[in-house]
Wavefront OBJ file of the C-alpha trace (Angstrom):
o trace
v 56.286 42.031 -39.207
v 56.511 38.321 -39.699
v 53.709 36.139 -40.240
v 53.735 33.039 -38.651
v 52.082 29.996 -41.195
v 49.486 27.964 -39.339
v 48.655 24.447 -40.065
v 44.654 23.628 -39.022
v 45.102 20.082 -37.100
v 42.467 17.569 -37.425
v 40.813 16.275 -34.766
v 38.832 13.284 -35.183
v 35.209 13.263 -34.318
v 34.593 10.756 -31.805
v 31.608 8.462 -31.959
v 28.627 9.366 -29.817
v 28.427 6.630 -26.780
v 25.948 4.372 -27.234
v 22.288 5.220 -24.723
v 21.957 3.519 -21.533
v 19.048 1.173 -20.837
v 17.494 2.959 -17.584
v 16.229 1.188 -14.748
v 13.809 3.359 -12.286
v 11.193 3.157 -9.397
v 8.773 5.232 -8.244
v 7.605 2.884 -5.618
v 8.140 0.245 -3.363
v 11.752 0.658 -2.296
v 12.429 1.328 1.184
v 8.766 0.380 1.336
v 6.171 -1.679 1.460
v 3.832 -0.545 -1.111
v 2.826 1.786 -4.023
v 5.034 -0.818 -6.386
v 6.021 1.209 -9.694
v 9.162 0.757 -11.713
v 10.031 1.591 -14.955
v 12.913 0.256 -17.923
v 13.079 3.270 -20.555
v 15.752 2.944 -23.731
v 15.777 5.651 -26.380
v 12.201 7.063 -26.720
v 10.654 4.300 -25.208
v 9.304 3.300 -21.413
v 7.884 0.203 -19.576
v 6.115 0.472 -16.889
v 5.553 -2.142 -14.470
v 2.982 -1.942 -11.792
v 1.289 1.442 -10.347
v 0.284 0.535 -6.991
v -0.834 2.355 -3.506
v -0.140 2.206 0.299
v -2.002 2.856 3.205
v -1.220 5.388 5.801
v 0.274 5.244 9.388
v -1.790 6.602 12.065
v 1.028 9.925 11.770
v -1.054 10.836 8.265
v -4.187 11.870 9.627
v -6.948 12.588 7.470
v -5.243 10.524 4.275
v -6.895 7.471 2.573
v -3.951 6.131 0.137
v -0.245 7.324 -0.760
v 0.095 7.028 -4.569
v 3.540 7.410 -6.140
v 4.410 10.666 -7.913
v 4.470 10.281 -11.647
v 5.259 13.787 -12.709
v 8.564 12.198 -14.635
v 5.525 10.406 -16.200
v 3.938 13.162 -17.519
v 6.695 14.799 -18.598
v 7.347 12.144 -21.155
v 4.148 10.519 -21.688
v 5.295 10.456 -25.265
v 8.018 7.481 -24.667
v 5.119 5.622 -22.375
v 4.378 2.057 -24.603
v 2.483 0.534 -21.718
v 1.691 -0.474 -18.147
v 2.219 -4.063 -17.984
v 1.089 -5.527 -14.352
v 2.341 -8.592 -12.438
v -0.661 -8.887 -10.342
v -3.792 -7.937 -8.695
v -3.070 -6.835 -4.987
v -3.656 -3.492 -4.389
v 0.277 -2.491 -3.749
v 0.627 -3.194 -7.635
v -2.652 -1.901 -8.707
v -4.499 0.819 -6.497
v -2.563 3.939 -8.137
v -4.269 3.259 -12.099
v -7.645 5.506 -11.150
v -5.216 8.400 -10.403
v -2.137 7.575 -12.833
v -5.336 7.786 -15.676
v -6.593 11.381 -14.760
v -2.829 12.224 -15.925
v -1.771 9.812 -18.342
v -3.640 7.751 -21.387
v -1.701 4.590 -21.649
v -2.908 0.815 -22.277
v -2.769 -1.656 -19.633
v -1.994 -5.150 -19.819
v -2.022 -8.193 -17.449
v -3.262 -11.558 -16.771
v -7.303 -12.003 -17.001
v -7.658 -12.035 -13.400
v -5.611 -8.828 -12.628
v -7.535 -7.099 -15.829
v -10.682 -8.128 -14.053
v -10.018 -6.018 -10.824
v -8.738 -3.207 -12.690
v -12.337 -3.046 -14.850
v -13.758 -3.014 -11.282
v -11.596 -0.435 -9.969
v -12.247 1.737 -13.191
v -16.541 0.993 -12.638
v -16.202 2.170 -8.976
v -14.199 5.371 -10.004
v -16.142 6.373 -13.345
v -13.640 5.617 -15.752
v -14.526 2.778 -17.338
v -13.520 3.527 -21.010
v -10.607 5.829 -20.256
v -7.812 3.430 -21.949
v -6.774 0.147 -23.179
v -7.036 -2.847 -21.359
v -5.095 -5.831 -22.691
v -5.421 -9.763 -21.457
v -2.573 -11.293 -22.007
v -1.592 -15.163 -21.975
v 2.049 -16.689 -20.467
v 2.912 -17.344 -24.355
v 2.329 -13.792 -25.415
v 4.664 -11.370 -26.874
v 4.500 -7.420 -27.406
v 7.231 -5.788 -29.493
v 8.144 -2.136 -30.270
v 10.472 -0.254 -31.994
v 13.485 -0.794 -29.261
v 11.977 -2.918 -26.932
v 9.532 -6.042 -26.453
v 8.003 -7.554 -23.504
v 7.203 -11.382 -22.605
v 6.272 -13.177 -19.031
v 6.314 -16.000 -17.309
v 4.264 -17.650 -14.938
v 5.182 -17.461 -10.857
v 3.068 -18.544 -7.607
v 1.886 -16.015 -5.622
v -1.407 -15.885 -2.995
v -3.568 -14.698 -5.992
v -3.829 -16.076 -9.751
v -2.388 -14.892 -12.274
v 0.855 -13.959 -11.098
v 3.608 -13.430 -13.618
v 7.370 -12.734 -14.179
v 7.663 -9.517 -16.571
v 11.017 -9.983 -18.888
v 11.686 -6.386 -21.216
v 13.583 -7.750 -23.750
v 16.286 -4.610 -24.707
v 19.043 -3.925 -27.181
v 21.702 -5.258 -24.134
v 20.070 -8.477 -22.963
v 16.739 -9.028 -20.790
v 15.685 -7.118 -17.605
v 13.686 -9.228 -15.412
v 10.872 -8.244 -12.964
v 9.700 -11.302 -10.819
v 6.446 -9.673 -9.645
v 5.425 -11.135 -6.310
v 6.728 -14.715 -5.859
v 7.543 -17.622 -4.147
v 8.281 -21.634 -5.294
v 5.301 -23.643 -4.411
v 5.382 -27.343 -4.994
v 1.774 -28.326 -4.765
v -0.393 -25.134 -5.539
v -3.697 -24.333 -5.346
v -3.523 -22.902 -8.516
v -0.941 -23.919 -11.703
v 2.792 -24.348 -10.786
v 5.434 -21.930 -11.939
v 6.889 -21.981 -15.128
v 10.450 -23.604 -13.713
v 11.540 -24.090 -17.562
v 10.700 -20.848 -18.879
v 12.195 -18.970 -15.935
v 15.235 -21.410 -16.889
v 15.047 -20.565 -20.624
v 15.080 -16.557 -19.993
v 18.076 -17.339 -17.979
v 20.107 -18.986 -20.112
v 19.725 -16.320 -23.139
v 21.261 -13.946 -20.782
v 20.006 -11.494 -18.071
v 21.090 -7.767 -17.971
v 19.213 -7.088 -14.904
v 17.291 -8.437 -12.306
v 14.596 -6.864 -10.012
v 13.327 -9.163 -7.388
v 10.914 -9.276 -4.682
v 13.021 -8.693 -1.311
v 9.491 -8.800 1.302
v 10.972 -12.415 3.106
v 14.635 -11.905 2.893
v 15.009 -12.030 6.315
v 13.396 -15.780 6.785
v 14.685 -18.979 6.489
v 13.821 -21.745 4.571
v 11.196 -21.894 1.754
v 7.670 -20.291 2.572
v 5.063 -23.158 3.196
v 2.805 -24.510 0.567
v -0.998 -23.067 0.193
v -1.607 -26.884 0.124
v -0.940 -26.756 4.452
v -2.909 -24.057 4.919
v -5.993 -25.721 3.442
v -5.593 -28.674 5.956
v -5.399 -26.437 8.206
v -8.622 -24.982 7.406
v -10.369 -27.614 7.244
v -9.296 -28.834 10.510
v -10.063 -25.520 11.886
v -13.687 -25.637 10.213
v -14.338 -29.279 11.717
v -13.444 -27.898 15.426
v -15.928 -25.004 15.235
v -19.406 -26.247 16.913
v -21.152 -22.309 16.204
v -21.085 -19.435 13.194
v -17.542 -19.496 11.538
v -16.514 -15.772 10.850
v -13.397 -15.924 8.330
v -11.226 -13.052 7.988
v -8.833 -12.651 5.132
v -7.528 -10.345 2.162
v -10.139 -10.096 -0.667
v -7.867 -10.361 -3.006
v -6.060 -13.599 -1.517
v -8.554 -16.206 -4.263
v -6.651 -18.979 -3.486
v -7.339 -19.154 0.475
v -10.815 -18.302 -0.958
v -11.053 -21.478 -3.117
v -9.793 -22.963 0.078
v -12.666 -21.713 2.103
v -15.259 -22.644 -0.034
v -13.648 -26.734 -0.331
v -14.022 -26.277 3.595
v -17.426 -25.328 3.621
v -18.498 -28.047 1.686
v -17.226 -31.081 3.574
v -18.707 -29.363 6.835
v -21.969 -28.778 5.097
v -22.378 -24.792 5.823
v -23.539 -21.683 3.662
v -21.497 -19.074 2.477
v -22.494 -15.531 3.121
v -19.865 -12.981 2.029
v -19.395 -9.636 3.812
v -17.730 -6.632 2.231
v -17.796 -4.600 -0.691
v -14.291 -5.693 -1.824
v -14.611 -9.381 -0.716
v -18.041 -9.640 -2.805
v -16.538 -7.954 -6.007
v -13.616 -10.346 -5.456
v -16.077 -13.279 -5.394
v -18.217 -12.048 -8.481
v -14.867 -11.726 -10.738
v -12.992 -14.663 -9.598
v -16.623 -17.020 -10.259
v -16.718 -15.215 -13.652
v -13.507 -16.613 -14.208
v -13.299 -20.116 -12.771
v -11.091 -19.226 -10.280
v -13.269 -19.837 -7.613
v -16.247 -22.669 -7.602
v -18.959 -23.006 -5.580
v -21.670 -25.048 -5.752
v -25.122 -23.758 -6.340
v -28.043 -22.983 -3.669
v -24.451 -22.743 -1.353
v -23.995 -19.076 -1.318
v -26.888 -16.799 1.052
v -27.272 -13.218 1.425
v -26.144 -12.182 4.575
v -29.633 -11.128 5.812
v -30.717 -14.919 5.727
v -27.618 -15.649 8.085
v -30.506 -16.273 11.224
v -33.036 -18.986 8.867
v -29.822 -21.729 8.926
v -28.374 -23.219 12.449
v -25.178 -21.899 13.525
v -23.338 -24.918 12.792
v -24.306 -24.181 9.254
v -22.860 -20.421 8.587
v -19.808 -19.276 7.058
v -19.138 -15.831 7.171
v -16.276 -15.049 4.906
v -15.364 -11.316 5.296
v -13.046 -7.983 4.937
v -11.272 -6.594 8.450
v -8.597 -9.422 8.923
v -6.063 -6.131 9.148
v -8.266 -4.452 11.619
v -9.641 -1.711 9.408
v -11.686 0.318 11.367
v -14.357 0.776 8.866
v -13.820 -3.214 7.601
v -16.944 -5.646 8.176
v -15.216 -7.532 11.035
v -14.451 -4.137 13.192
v -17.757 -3.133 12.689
v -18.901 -6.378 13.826
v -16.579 -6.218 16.989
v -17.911 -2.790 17.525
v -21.106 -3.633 17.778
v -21.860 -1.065 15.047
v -22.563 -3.621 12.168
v -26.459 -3.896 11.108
v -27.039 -7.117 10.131
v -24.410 -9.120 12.473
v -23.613 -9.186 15.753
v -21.171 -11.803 17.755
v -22.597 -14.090 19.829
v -21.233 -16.407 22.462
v -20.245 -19.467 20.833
v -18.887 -17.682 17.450
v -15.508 -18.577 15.880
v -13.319 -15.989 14.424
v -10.790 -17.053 12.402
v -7.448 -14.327 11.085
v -5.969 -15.737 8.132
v -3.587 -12.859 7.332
v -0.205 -11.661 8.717
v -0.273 -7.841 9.738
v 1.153 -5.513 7.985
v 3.247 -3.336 9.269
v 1.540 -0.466 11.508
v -1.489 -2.706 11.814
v -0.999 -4.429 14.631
v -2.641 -2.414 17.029
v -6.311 -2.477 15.290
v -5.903 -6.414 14.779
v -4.977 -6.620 18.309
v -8.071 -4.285 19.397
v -10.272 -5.920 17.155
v -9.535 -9.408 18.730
v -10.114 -7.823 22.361
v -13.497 -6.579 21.332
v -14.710 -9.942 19.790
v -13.149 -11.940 22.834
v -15.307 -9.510 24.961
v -18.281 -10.344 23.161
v -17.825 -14.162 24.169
v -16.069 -15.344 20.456
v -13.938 -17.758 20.214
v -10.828 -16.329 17.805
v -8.063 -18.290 16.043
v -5.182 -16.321 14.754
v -1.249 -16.532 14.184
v 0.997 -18.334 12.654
v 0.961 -21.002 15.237
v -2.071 -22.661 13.814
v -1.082 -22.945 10.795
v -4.186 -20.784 8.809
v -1.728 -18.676 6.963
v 1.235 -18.641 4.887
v 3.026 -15.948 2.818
v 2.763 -15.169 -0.663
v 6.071 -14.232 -0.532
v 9.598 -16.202 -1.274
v 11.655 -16.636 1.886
v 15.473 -16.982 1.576
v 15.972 -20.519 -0.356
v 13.021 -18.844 -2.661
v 14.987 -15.847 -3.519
v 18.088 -18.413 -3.944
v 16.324 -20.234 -6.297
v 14.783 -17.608 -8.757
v 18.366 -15.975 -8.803
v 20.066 -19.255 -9.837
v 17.346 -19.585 -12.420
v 17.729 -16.147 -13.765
v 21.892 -15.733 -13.581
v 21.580 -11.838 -13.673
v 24.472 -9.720 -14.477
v 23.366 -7.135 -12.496
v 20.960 -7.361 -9.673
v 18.395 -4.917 -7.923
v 16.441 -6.067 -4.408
v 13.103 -3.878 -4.866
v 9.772 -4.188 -2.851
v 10.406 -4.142 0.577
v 11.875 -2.105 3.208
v 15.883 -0.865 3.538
v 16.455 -4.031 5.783
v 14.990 -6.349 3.604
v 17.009 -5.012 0.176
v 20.251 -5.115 2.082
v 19.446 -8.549 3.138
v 18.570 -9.198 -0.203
v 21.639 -7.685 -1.650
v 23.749 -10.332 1.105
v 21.928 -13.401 -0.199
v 22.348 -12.156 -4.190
v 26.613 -12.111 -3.248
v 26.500 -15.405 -1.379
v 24.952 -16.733 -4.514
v 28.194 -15.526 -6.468
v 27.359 -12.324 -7.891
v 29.925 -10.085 -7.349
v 29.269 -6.697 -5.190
v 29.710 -4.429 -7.423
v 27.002 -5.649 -9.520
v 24.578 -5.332 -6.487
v 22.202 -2.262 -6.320
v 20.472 -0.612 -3.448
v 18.155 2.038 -4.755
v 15.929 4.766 -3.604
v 12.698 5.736 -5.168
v 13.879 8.456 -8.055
v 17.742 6.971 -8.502
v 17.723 5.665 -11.899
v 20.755 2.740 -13.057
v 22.119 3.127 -16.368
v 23.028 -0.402 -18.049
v 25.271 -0.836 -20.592
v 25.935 -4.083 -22.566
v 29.316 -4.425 -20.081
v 28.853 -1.542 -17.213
v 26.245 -0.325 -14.745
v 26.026 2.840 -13.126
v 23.692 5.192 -11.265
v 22.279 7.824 -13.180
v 20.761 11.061 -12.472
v 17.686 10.944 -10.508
v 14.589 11.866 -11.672
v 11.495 13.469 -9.610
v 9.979 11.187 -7.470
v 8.008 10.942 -4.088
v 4.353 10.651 -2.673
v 1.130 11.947 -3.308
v -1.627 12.210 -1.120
v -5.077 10.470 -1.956
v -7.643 12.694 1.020
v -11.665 11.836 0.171
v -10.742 10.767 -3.569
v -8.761 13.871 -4.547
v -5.091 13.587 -5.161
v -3.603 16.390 -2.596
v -0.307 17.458 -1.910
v 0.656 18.125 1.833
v 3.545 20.247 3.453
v 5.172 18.741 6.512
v 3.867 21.405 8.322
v -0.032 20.444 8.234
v 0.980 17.079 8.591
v 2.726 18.061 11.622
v -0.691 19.914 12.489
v -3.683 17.617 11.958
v -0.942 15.083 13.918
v -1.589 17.601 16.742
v -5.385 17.807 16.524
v -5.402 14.211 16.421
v -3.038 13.467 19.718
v -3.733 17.038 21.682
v -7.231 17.954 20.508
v -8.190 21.849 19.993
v -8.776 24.766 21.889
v -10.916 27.504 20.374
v -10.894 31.259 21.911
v -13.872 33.380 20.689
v -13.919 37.184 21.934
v -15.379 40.598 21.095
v -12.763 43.572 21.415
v -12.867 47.254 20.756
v -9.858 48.210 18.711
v -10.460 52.466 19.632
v -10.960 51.386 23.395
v -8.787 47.973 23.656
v -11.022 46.952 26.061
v -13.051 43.042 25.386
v -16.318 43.719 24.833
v -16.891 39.931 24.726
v -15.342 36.467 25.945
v -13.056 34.999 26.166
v -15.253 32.049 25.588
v -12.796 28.841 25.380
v -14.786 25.879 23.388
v -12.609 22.446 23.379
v -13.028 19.469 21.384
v -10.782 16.279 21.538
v -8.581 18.318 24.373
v -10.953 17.944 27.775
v -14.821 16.262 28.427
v -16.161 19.930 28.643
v -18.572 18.976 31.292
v -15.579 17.793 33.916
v -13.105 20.482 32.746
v -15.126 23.697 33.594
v -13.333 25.335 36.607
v -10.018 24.628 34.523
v -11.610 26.309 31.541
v -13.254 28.941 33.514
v -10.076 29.494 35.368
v -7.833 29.862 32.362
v -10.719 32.561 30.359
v -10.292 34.304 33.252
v -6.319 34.328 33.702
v -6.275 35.111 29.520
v -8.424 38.106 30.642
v -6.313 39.760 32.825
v -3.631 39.560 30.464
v -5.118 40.447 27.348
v -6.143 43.604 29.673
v -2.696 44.419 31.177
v -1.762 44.176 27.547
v -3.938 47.059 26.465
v -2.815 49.191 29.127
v 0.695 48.968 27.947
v 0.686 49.575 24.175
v -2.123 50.422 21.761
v -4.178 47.119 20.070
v -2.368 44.730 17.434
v -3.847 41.626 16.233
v -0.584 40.000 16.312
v -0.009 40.594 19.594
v -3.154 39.727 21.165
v -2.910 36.547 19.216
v 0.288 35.483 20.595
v -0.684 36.799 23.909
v -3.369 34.305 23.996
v -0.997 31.691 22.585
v 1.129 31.975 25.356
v -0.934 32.067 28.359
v -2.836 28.791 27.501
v -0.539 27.070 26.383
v 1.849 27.745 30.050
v -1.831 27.201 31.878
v -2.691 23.810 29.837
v 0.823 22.561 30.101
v 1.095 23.327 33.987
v -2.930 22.085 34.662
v -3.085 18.619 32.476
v 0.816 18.383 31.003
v -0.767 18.634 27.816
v -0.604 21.679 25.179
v -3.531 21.491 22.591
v -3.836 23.246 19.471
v -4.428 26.910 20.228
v -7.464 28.600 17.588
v -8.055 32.042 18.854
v -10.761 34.109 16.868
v -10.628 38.036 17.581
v -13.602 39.722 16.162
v -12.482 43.411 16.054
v -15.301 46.196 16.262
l 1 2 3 4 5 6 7 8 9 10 11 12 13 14 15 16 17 18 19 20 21 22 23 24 25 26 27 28 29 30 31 32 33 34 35 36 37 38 39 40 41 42 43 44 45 46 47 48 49 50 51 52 53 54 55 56 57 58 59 60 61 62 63 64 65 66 67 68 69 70 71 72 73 74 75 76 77 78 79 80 81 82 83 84 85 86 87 88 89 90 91 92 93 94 95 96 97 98 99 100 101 102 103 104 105 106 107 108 109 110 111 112 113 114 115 116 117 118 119 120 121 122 123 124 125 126 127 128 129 130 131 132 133 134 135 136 137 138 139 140 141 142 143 144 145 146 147 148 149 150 151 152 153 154 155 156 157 158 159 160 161 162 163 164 165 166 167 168 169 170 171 172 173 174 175 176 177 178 179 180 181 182 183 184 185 186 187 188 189 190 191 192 193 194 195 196 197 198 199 200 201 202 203 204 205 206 207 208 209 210 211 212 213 214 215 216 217 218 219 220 221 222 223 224 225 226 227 228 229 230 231 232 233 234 235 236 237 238 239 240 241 242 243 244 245 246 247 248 249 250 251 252 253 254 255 256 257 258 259 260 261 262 263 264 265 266 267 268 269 270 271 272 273 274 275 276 277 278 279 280 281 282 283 284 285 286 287 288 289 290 291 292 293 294 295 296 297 298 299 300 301 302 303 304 305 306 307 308 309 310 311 312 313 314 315 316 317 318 319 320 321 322 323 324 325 326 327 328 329 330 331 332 333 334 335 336 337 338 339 340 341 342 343 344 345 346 347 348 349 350 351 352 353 354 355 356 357 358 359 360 361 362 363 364 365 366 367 368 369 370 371 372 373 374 375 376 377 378 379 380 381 382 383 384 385 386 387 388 389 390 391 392 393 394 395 396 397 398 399 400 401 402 403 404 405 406 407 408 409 410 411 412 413 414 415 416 417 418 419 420 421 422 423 424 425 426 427 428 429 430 431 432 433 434 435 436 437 438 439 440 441 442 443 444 445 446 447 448 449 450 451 452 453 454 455 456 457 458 459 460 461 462 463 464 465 466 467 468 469 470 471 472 473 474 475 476 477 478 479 480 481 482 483 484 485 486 487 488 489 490 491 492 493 494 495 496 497 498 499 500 501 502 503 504 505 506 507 508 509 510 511 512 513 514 515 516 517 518 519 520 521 522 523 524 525 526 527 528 529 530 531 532 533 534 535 536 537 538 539 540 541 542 543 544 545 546 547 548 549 550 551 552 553 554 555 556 557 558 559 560 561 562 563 564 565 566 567
């Protein structure tokens, strides 16, 4: 037999491709709220914000939603840092829960660390990590990445502009903006926003909550007028509802105060913390012997009280809805009052603002609210805004984040008109990740992502299906069947007693009740007749007959508890 000579080819090894810089968010796209976003190249992450949102009235029985950071956990190792943009809750509320997972430091401007040391007292972890102050000049560096900011307006101080400087060029996270001319606070750093722009932007993430507006948002400078103006029209008590967190409208209210010669009394566990830190700081100024504890409200003349509290989204356990409740103990609303909303709702809040204004009209106030008179504006960049930072930034690839699917895609229109092509335009969902390269951008695999569920403190995880359920309770109410039967004889030795809560007034509703115990009886008894007892079946025996009688009686079908005690 022949043999046949082989010649081994070579094959040349290609060179590994260089690693993408990943882009990620955990929050606050297709949403408003729970902001969390993260730039991670090689073995090392940035994250930027960890925030929280509040329910909608389908979550019953849930305090916060929190983003899930198991991808978090599962590489800790690479985590350098959280670096924050600001102090509203949205970009801050998650770090007492992301800290009973992760140990990480935290850095952001002195105002934003000061709330998070407050947040940290009132949860018990004060301690627990790292907290970093850092100044618009400031610089942190690590092995493959570094991090540097710049200043921005926003309805709070100490907003900044977070720039992760990578091996491909800069990503860019604007924070909460918008371009105000005459501030309450310091103006925008215009040239360093300029300067990060011109040494080249890989990527920019940018707030996307106005997108749909027009024009510029107004100045904080018009809404003090407006306060004041507001202030010198009010004969009685001034009650003045706002965020806590909003310290510029504070300032505002306290320059107010003074040229119409009332006191200050400040109502609300977060509005008083809000005070304490922003005094600490300078942020807020008030002159002494001006502020009065609420209980001395009744030694001054109306015509010399401010009341500057929590509620202006119509939180039902907020000082103001107690107050138009009736339920608060130290102040009530009396004819004459002013009530001024300095807010916008947020979305899924309009109902309680609404039935909180009905309430304190009822109680003979006087209320001022919407945007009509003028004692609000946005902290948030409307469409020439959004123009502007992206012509200051030039980004070679662009992200909308923070704010719903509408907003983004509006977003993403105004980013193309601007002249960056569409292909470079990204609409993400939380858990897609974008991998950059120094010339090409494309979406990655996605990593775990979603909510988690903050019930009475405890972070809880919920299937649809109890969702669906305590929904039920909340809308239908509940129907509980107690009865006694003897599993030898099948005959009901006991009930059925039907108790209702949240369903029918038990007092009214007791021939329907009575009638359908008695209809369940005669079934439950034609039932033994037939077939020997099973649980199961005399459970979804009783299911069936109420729920037919309840639907045909009131058109409404409760939730159905029976309880079978078997002897």
């Amino acid at each position: 037999m022949n043999e046949i000579a082989t010649t081994p080819v070579r094959t040349r090894r290609s060179k590994s491709s260089p690693p993408p810089v990943r882009i990620f968010s955990l929050g606050g796209i297709g949403e408003i709220g729970k902001n969390m976003y993260g730039i991670e190249f090689k073995n090392e992450i940035i994250l930027i914000d960890a925030g929280l949102k509040f329910p909608d009235s389908r979550l019953s029985g849930i305090d916060y939603i929190i983003p899930d950071i198991t991808y978090l956990v599962n590489n800790s190792h690479k985590i350098k840092g959280l670096f924050l943009t600001h102090g509203h809750e949205d970009h801050i509320g998650a770090i007492p829960f992301l800290l009973r997972q992760l140990q990480i430091p935290i850095y952001g401007g002195a105002l934003t660390i000061g709330l998070v040391k407050a947040k940290l007292e009132e949860y018990r972890l004060r301690g627990q990590t790292e907290l970093h102050v850092f100044q618009e000049n400031d610089r942190y560096t690590f092995q493959h990445l570094s991090v540097h900011f710049f200043r921005t307006t926003h309805s709070i101080p100490d907003a900044f502009g977070i720039v992760v400087e990578t091996p491909y060029g800069s990503v860019v996270h604007t924070g909460d903006f918008k371009f105000d001319f005459t501030p309450e606070d310091r103006l925008a750093d215009l040239p360093k926003m300029a300067s990060v722009g011109g040494g080249g932007v890989l990527a920019l993430l940018a707030d996307s909550t106005n997108s749909e507006k027009e024009g510029f948002t107004p100045s904080e400078r018009k809404v003090g007028d407006a306060i004041l103006d507001s202030f010198q029209k009010c004969e009685g008590r001034i009650l003045f509802a706002t965020f806590a967190s909003n310290v510029h409208r504070l300032q505002q209210v306290v320059e107010a105060a003074i040229l119409c010669n009332r006191k200050i009394a400040v109502l609300g566990r977060s509005m008083e913390k809000v005070f304490t830190i922003a005094q600490e700081l300078g942020y807020i100024r008030i002159p002494d012997g001006m502020m009065i504890d609420i209980k001395q409200i009744d030694r001054f003349e109306d015509q010399q009280i401010l009341i500057v509290c929590t509620g202006s989204q119509g939180e039902p356990n907020a000082a103001l809805s107690r107050i138009a409740s009736g339920s608060h103990r130290t102040v009530q609303i009396y004819p004459g009052d002013s009530v001024i909303f300095s807010s916008s709702p947020i979305p899924g809040n309009t109902q309680n603002i609404n039935r909180s204004i009905d309430l304190l009209m009822r109680a003979g106030a006087n209320v001022i609210y919407g945007n009509s008179v003028g004692i609000h504006t946005s902290g948030h960049g409307c469409r020439e805004d959004l123009k502007l930072m992206l012509s200051f930034i030039r980004p070679k690839y662009f992200i909308p984040i923070h704010g719903e699917y509408r907003m983004l895609l509006s977003h993403r229109n105004l980013a193309i008109q601007t002249g960056i092509p569409e292909e470079r335009v990204f609409i993400m969902d939380i858990g897609d990740t974008l991998s950059v390269y120094r010339n090409r951008a494309k979406r990655g695999r996605a990593i775990p992502a979603g909510e988690v569920f903050i019930s009475n403190g405890e972070m809880r995880t919920f299937e649809d299906a109890l969702l669906e359920e305590r929904g039920e309770l909340a809308q239908e109410g509940i129907v509980i069947v107690v009865m006694t039967v003897d599993k030898t004889t099948q005959q009901i030795l006991s009930g059925p007693d039907i108790v209702t809560r949240g369903f029918v007034y038990m007092q009214d509703a007791r021939p329907l009740l009575r009638r359908a115990e008695m209809m369940l009886k005669r079934n439950l008894n034609k039932l033994g007749e037939r077939q020997e007892y099973d649980h199961a079946a005399w459970t979804r025996t009783t299911y069936k007959v109420l729920r037919r009688h309840f639907t045909k009686e009131v058109g409404r079908t409760p939730h159905i508890m029976p309880s079978i005690l078997e002897v």
